[in-house]
C-alpha positions as CSV (number, residue, x, y, z in Angstrom):
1,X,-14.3,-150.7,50.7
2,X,-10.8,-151.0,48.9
3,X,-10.2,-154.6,47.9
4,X,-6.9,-155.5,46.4
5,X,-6.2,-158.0,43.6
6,X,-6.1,-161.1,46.1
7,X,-8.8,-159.7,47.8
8,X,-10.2,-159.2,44.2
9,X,-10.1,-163.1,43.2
10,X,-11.6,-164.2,46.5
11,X,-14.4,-161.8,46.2
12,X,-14.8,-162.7,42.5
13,X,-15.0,-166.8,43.0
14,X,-17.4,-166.1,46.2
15,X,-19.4,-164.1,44.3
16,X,-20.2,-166.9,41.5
17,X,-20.5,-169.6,44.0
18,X,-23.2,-167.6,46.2
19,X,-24.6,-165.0,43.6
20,X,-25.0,-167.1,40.9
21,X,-28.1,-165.6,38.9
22,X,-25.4,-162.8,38.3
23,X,-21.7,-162.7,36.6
24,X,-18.7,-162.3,39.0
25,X,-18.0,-158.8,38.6
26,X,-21.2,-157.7,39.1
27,X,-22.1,-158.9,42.4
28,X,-18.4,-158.2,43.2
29,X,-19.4,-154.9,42.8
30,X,-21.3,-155.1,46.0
31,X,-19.3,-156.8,48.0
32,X,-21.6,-156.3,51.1
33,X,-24.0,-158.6,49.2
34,X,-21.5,-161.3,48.7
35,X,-20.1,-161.6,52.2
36,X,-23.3,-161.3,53.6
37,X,-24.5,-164.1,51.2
38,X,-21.6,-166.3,52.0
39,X,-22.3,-165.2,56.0
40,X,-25.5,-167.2,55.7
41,X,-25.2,-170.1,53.3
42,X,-20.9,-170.3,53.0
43,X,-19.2,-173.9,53.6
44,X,-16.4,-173.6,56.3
45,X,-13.6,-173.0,53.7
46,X,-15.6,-170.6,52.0
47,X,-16.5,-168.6,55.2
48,X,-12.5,-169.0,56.3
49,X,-11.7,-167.1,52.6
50,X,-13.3,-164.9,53.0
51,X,-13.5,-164.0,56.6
52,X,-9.4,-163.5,55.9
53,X,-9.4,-161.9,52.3
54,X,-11.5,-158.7,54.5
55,X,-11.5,-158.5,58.4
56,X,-13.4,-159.0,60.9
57,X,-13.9,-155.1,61.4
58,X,-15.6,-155.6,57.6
59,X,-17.6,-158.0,59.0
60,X,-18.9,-156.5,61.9
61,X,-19.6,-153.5,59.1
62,X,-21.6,-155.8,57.0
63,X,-23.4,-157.4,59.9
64,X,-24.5,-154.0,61.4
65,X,-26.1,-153.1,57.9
66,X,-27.6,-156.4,56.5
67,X,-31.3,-155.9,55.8
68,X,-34.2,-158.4,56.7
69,X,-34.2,-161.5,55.0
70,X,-30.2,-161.9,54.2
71,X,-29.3,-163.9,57.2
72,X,-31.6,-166.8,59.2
73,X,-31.2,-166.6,62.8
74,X,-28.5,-169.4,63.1
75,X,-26.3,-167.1,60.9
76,X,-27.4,-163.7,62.7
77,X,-27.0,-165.6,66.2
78,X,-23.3,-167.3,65.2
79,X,-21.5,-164.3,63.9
80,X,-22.4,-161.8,66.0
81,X,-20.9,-164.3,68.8
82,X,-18.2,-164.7,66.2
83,X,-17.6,-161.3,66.3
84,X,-17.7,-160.3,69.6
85,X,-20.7,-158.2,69.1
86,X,-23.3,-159.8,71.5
87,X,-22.7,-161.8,74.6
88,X,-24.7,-164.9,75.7
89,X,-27.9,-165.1,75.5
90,X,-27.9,-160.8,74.6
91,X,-27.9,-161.3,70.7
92,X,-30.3,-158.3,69.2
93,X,-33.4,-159.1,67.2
94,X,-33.0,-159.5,63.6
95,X,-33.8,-157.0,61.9
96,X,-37.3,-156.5,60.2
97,X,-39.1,-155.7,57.0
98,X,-40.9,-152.8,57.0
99,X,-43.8,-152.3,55.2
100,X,-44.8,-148.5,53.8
């Protein structure tokens, strides 16, 4: 994904709020990581950010690919409501770790 500078900041200030054992521009680097991050554990202004700095079409990207463990099932539940991906009561299982 292309991010422009705006883009750029927000991704950069998420990313030391809710990656903080790395620096900015690293987990910027993986965006994916920091939205799914901020999908999970974001505050409601953070989650507004940074649902506008990239889409909801990025969203929907970043939810089909997150791996087990980087959303609970509040988060998994909520945005793929939010995103028009599942209707009531038809939200898929979260995805699992796989072992060998």
């Amino acid at each position: 994904m292309v991010i422009d500078m705006s883009r750029q900041d927000v991704m950069r200030r998420l990313a030391s709020k809710y990656i903080w054992w790395k620096t900015p521009e690293e987990a910027a680097a993986r965006p994916e990581r920091v939205v799914a991050q901020v999908m999970n554990i974001g505050d409601y202004d953070d989650v507004q950010a940074m649902a506008q700095a990239v889409g909801d079409d990025y969203l929907r990207e970043v939810l089909r690919g997150v791996e087990a463990g980087q959303l609970d099932a509040r988060s998994w539940t909520y945005w793929h409501y939010r995103l028009g991906l599942a209707a009531p009561g038809a939200v898929p299982p979260l995805p699992l770790r796989r072992v060998g």
